[in-house]
N, CA, C and O atoms as a printed pandas DataFrame, in Angstrom:
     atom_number atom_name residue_name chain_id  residue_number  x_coord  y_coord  z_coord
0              1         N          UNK        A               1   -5.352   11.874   -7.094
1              2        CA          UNK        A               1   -6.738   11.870   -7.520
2              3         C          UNK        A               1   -7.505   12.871   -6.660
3              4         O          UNK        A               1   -7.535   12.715   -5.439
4              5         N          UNK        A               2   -8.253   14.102   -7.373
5              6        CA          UNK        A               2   -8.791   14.769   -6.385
6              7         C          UNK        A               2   -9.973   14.385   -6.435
7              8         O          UNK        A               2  -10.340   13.901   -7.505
8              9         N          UNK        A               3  -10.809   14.460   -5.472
9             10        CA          UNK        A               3  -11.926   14.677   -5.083
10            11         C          UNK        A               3  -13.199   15.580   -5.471
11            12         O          UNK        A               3  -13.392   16.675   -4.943
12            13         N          UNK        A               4  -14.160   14.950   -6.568
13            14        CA          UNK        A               4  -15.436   16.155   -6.727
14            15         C          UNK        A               4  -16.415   15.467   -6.286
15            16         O          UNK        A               4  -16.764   14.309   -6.515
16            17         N          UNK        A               5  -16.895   16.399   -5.531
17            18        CA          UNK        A               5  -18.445   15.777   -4.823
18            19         C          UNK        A               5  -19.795   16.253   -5.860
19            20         O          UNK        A               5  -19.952   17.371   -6.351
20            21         N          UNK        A               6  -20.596   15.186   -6.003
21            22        CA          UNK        A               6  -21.507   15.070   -6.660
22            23         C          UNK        A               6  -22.715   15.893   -6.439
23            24         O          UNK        A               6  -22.951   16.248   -5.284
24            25         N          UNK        A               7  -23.595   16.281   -7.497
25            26        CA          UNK        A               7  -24.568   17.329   -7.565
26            27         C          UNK        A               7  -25.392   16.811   -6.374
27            28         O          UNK        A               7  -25.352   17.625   -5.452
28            29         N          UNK        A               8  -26.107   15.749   -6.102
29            30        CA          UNK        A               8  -26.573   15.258   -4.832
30            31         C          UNK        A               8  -25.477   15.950   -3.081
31            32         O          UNK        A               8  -25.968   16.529   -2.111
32            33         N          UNK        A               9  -24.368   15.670   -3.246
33            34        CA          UNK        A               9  -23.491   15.931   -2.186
34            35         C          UNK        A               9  -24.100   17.286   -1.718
35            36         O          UNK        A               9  -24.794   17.614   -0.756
36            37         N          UNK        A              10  -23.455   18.071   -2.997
37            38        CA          UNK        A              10  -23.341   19.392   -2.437
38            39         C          UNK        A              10  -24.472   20.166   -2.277
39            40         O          UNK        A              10  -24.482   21.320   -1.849
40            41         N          UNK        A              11  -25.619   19.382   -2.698
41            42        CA          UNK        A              11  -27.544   20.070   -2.351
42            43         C          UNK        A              11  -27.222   19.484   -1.179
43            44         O          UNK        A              11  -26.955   20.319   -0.315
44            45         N          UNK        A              12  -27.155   18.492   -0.867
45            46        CA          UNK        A              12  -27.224   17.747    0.626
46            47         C          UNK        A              12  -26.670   18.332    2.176
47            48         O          UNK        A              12  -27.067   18.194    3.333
48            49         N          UNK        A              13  -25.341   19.180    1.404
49            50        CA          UNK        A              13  -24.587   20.122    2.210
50            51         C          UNK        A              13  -25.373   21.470    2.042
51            52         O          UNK        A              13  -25.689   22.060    3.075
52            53         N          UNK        A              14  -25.648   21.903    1.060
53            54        CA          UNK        A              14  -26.362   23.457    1.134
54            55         C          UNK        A              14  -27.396   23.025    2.469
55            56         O          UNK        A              14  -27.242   23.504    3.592
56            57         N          UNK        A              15  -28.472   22.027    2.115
57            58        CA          UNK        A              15  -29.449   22.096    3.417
58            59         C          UNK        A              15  -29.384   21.719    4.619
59            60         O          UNK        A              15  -30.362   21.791    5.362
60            61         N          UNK        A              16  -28.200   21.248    5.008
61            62        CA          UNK        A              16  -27.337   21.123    6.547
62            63         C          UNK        A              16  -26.934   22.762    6.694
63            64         O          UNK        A              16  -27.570   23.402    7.532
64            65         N          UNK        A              17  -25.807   23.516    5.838
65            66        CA          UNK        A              17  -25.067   24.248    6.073
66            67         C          UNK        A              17  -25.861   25.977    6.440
67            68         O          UNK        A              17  -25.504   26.899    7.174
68            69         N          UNK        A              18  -26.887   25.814    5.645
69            70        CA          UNK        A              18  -27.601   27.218    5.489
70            71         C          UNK        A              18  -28.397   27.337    6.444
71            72         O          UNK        A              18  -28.215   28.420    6.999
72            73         N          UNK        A              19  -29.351   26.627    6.995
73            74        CA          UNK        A              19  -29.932   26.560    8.245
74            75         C          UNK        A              19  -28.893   27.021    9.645
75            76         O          UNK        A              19  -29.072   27.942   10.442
76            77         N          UNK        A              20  -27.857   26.086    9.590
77            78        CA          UNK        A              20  -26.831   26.385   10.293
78            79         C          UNK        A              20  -25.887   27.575   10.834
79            80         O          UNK        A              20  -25.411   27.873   11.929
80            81         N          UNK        A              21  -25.848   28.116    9.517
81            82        CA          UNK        A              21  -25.631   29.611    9.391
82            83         C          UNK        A              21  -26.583   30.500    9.720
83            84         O          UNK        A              21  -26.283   31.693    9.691
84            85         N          UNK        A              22  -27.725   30.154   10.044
85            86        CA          UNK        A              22  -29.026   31.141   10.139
86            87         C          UNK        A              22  -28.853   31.252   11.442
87            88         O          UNK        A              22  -28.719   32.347   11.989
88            89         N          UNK        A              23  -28.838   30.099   12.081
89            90        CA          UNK        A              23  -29.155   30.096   13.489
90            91         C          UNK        A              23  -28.088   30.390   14.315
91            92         O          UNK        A              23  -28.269   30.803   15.461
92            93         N          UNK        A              24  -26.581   30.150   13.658
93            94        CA          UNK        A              24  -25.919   31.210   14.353
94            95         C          UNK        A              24  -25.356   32.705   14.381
95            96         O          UNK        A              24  -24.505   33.185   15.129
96            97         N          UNK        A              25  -26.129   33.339   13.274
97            98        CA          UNK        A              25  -26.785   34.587   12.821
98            99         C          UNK        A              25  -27.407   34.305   14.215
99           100         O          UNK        A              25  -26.942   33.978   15.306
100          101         N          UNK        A              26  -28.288   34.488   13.874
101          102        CA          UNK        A              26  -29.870   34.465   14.961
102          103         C          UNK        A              26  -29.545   34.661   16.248
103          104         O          UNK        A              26  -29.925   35.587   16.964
104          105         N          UNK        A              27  -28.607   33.486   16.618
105          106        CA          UNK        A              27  -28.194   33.260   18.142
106          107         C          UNK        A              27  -27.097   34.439   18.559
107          108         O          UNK        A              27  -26.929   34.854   19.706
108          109         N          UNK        A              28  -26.595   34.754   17.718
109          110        CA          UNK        A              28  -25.376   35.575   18.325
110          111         C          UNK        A              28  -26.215   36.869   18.018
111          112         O          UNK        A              28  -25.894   37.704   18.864
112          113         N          UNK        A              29  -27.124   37.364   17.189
113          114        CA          UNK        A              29  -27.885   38.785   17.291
114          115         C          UNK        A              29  -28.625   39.169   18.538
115          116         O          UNK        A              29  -28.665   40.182   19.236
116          117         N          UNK        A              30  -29.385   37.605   18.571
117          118        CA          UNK        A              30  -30.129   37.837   20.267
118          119         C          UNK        A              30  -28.943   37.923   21.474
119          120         O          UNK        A              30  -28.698   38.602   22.471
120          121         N          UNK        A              31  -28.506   37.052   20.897
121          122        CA          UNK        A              31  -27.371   37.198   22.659
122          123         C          UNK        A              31  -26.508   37.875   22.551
123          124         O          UNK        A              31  -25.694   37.520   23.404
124          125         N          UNK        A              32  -26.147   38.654   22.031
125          126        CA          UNK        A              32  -24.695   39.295   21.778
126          127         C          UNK        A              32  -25.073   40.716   22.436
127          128         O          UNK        A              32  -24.514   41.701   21.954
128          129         N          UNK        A              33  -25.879   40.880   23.382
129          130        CA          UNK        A              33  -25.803   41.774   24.545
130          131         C          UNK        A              33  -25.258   40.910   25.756
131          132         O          UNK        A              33  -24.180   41.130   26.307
132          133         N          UNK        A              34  -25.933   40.136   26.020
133          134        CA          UNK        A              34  -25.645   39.289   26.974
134          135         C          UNK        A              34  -24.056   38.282   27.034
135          136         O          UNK        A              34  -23.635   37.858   28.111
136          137         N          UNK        A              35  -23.544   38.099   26.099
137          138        CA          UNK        A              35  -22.728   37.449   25.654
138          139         C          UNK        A              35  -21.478   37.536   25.837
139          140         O          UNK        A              35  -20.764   37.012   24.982
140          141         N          UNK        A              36  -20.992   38.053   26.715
141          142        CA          UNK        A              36  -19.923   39.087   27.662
142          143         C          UNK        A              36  -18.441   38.011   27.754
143          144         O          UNK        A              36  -17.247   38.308   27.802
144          145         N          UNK        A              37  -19.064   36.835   27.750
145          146        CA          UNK        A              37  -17.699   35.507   27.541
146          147         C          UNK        A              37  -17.718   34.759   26.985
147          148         O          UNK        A              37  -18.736   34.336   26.436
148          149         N          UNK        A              38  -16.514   34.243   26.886
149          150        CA          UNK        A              38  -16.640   33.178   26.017
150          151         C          UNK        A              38  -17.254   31.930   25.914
151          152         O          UNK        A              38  -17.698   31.322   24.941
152          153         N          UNK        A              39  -17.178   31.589   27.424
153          154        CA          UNK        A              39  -18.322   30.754   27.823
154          155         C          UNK        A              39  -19.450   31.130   27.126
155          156         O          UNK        A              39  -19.395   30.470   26.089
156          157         N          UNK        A              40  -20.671   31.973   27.097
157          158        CA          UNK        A              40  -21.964   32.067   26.937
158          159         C          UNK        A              40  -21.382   31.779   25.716
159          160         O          UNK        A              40  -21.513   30.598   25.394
160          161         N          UNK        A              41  -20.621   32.661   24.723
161          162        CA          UNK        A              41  -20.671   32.174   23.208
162          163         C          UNK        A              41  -20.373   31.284   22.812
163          164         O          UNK        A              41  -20.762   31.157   21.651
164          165         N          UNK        A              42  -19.648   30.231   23.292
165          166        CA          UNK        A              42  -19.499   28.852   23.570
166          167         C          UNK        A              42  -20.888   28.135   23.424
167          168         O          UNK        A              42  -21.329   27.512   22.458
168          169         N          UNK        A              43  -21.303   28.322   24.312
169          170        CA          UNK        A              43  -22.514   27.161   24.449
170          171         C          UNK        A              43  -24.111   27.836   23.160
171          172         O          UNK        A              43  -25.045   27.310   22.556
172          173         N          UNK        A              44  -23.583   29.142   23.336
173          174        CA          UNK        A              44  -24.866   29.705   22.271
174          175         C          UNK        A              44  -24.080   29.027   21.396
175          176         O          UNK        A              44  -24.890   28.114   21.232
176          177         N          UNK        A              45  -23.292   28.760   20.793
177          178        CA          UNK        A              45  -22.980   27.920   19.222
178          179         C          UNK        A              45  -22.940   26.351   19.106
179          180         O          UNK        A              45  -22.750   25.769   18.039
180          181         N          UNK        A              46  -23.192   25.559   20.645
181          182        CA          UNK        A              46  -22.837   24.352   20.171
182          183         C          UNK        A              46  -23.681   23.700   19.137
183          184         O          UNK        A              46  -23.257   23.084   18.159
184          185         N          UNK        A              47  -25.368   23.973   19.575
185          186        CA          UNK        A              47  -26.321   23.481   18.534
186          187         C          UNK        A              47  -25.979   23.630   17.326
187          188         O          UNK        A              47  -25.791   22.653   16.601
188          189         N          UNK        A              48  -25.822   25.041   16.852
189          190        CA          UNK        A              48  -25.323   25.619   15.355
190          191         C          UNK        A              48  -24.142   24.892   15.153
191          192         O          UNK        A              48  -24.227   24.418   14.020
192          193         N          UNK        A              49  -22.902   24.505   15.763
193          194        CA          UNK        A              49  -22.083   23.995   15.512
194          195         C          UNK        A              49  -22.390   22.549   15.022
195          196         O          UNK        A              49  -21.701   22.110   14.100
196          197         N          UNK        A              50  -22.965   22.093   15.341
197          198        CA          UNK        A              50  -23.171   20.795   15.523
198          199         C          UNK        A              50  -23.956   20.179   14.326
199          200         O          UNK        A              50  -23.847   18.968   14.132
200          201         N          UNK        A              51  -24.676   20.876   13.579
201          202        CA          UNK        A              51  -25.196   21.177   12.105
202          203         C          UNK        A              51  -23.731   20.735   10.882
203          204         O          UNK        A              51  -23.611   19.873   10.012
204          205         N          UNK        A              52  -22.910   21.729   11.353
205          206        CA          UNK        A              52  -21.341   21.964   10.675
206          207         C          UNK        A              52  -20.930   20.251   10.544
207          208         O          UNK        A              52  -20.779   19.632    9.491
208          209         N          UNK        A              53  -20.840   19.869   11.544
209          210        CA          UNK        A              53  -19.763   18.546   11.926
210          211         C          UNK        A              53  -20.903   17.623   11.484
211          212         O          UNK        A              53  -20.648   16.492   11.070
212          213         N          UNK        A              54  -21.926   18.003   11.549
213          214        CA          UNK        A              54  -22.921   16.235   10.646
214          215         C          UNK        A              54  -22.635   16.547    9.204
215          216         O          UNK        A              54  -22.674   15.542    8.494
216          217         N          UNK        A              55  -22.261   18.055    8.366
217          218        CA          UNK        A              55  -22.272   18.172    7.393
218          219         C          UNK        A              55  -21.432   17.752    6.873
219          220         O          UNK        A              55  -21.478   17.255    5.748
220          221         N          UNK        A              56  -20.239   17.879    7.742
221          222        CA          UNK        A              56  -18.683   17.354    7.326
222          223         C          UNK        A              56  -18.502   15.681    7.026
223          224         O          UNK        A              56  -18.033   15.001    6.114
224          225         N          UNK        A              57  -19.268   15.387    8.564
225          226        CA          UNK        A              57  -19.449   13.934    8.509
226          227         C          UNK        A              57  -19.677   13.332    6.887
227          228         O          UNK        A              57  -19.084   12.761    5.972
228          229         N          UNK        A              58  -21.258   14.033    7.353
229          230        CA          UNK        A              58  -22.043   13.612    5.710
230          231         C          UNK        A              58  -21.128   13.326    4.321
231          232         O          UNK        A              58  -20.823   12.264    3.778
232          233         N          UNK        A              59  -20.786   14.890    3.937
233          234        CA          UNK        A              59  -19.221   14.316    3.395
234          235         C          UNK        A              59  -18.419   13.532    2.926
235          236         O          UNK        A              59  -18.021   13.511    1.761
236          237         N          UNK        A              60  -18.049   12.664    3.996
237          238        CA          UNK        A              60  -17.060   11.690    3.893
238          239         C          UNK        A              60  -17.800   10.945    4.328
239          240         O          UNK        A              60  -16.925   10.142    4.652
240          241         N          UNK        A              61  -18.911   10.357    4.717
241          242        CA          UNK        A              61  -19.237    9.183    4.852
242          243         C          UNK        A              61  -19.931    8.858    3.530
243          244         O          UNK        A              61  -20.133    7.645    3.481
244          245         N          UNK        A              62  -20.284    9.368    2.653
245          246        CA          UNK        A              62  -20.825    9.899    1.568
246          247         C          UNK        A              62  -20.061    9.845    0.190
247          248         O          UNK        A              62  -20.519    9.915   -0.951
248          249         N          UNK        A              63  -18.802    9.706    0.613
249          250        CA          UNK        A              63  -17.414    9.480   -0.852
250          251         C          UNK        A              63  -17.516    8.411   -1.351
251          252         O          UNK        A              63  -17.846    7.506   -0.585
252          253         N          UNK        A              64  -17.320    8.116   -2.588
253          254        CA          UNK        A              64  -17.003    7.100   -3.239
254          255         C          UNK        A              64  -16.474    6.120   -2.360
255          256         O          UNK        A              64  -17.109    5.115   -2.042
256          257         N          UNK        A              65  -14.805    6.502   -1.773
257          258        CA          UNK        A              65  -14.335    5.320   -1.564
258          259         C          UNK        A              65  -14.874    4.689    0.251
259          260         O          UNK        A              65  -14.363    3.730    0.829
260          261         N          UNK        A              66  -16.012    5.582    0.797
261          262        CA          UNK        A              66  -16.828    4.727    1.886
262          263         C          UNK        A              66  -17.837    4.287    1.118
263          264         O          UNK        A              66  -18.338    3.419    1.832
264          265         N          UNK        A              67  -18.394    4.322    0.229
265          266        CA          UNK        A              67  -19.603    3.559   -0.352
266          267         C          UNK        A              67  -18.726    2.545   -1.296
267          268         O          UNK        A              67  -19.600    1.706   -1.510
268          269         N          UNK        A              68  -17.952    2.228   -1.769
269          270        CA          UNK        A              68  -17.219    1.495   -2.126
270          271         C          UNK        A              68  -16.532    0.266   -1.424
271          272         O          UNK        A              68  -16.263   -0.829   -1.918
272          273         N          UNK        A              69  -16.279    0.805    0.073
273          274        CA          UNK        A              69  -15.902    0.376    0.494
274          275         C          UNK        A              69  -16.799   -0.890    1.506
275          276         O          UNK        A              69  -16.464   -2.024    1.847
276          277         N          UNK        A              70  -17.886   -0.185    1.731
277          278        CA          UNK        A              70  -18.987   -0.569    2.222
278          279         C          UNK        A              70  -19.932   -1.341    1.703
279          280         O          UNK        A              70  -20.763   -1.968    2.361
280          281         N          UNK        A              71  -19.802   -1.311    0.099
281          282        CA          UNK        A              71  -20.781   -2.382   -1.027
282          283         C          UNK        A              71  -19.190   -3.464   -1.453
283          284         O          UNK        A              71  -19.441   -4.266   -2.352
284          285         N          UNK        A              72  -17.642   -3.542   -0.897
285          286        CA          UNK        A              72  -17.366   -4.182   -1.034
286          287         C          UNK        A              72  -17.071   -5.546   -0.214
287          288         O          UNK        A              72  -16.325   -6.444   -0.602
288          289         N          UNK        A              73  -17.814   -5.526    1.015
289          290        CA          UNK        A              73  -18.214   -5.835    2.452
290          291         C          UNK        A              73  -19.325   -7.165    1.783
291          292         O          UNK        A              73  -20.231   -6.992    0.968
292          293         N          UNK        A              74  -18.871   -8.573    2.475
293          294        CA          UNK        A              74  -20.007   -9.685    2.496
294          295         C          UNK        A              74  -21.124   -9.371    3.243
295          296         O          UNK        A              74  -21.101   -8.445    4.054
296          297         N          UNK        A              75  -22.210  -10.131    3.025
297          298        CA          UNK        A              75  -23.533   -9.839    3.676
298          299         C          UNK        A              75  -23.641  -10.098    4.996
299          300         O          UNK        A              75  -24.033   -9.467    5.978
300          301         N          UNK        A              76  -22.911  -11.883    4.652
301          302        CA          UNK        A              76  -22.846  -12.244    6.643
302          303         C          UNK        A              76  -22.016  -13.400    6.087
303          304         O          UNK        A              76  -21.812  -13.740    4.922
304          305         N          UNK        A              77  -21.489  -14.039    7.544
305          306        CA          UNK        A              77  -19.920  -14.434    7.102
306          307         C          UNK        A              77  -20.275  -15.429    5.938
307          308         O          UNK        A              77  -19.388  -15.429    5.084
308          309         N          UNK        A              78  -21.407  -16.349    5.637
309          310        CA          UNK        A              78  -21.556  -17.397    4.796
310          311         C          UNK        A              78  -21.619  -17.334    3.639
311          312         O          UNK        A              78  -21.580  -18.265    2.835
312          313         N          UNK        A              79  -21.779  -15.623    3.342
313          314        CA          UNK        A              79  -21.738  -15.074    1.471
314          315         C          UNK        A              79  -20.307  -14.782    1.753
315          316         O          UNK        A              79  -19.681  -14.511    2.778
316          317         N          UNK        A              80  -19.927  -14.962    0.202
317          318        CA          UNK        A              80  -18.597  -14.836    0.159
318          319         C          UNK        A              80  -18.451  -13.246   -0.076
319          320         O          UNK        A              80  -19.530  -12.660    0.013
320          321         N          UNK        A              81  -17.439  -12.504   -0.331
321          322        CA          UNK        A              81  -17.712  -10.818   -1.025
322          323         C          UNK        A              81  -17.782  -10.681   -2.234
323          324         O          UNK        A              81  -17.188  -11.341   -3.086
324          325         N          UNK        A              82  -18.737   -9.548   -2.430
325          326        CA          UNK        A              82  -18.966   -9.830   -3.984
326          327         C          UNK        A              82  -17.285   -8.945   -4.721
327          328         O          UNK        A              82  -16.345   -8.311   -4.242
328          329         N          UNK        A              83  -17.631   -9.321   -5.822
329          330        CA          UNK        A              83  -16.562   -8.693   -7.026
330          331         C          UNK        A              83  -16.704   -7.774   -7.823
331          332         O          UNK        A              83  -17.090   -7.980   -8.974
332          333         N          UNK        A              84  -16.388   -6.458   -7.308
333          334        CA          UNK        A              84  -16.469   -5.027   -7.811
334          335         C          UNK        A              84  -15.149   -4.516   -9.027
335          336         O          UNK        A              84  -13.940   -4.353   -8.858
336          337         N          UNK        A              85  -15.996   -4.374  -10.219
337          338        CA          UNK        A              85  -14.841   -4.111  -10.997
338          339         C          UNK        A              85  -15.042   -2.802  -11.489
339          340         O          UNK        A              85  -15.936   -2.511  -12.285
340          341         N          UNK        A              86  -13.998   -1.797  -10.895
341          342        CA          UNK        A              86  -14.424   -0.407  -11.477
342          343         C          UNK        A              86  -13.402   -0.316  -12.163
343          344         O          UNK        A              86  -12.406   -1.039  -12.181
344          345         N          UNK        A              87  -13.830    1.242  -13.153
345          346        CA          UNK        A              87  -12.846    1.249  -14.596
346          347         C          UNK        A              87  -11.537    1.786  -14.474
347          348         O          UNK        A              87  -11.467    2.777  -13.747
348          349         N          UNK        A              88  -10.503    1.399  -14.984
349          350        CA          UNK        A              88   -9.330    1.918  -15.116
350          351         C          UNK        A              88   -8.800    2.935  -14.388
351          352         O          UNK        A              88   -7.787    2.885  -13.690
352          353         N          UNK        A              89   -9.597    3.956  -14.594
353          354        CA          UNK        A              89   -8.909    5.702  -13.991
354          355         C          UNK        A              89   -9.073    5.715  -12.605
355          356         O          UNK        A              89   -8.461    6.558  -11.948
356          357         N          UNK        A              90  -10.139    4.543  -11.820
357          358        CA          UNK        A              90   -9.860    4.903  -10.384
358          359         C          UNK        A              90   -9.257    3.887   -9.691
359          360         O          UNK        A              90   -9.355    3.646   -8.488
360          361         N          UNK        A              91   -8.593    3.276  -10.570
361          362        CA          UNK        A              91   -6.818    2.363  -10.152
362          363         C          UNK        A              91   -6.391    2.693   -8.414
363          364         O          UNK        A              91   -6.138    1.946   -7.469
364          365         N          UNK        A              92   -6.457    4.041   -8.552
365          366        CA          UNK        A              92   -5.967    4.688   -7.126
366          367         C          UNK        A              92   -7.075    4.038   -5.688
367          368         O          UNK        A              92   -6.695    3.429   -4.688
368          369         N          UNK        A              93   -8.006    4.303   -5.938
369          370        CA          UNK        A              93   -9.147    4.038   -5.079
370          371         C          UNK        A              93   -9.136    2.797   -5.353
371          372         O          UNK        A              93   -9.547    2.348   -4.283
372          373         N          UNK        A              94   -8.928    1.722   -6.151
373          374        CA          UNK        A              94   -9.042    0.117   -5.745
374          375         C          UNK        A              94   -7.905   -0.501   -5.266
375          376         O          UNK        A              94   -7.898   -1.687   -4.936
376          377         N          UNK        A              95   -6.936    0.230   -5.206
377          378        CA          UNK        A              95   -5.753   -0.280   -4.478
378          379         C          UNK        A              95   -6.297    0.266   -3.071
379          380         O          UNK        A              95   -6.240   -0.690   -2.297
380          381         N          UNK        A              96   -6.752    1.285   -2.472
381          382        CA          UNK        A              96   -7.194    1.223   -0.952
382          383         C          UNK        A              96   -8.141    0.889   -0.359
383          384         O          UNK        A              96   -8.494    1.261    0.760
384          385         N          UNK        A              97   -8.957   -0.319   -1.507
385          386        CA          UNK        A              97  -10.538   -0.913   -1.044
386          387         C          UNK        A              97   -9.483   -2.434   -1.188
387          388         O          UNK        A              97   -8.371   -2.690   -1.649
388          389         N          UNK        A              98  -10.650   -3.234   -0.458
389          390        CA          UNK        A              98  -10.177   -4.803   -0.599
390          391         C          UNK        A              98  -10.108   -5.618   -1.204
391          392         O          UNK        A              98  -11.026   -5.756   -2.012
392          393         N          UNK        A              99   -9.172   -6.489   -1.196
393          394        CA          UNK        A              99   -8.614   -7.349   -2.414
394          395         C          UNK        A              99   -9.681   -7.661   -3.517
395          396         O          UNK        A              99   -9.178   -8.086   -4.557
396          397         N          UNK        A             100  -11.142   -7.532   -3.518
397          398        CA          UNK        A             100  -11.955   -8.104   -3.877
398          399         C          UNK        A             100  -12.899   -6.806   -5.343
399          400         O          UNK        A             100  -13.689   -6.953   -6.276
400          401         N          UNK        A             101  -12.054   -5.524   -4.614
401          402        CA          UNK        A             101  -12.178   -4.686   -5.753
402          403         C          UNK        A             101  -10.686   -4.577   -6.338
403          404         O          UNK        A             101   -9.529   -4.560   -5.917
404          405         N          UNK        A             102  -11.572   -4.494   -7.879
405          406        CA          UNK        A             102  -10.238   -4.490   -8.977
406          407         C          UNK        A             102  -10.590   -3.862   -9.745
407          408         O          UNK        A             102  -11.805   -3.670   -9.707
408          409         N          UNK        A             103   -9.794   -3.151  -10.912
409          410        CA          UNK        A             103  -10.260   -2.488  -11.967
410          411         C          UNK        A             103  -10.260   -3.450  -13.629
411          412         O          UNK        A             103   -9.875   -4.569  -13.968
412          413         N          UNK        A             104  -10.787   -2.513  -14.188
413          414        CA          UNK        A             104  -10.697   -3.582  -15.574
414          415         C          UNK        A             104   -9.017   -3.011  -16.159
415          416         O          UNK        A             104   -8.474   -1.997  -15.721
416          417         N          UNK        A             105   -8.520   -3.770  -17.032
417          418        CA          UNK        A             105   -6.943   -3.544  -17.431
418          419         C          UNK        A             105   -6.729   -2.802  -18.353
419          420         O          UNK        A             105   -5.572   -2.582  -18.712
């Protein structure tokens, strides 16, 4: 089963990713006199970097089968879990959520 991320996802990633890219444009134009090791270019990218890895995050915390997985979760121990029945074709993804998601037959 592959993976397509949804029109929401991938706006969500453009405005993490493009900023990100600006600023390490930006950072490496200004410093890239100064910038003589790897060290300095190191640390001029962690901010910009760090844009990258929430985007990635975002991502996958953001997939079907973590929001799936996460609305198939009780409220607090005294509700029982609710009963998620998704359709047929994602068979694959309810066999790796909990017993409590199933598909229709």
């Amino acid at each position: 089963m592959s993976y397509i991320p949804t029109q929401d996802q991938v706006m969500g990633q453009l405005r993490i990713v493009i900023p990100a890219l600006g600023t390490i444009a930006t950072a490496y134009g200004l410093t890239s006199a100064q910038a003589n090791s790897y060290t300095q270019m190191a640390l001029t990218l962690v901010g910009p970097l760090s844009y990258v890895v929430v985007a990635i995050w975002s991502l996958i915390a953001n997939s079907r089968a973590s929001i799936m997985a996460a609305a198939a979760k009780p409220v607090d121990a005294n509700t029982p879990a609710p009963q998620i029945i998704l359709p047929s074709q994602e068979a694959e993804l309810a066999a790796k959520l909990p017993e409590n998601v199933t598909t229709t037959k």
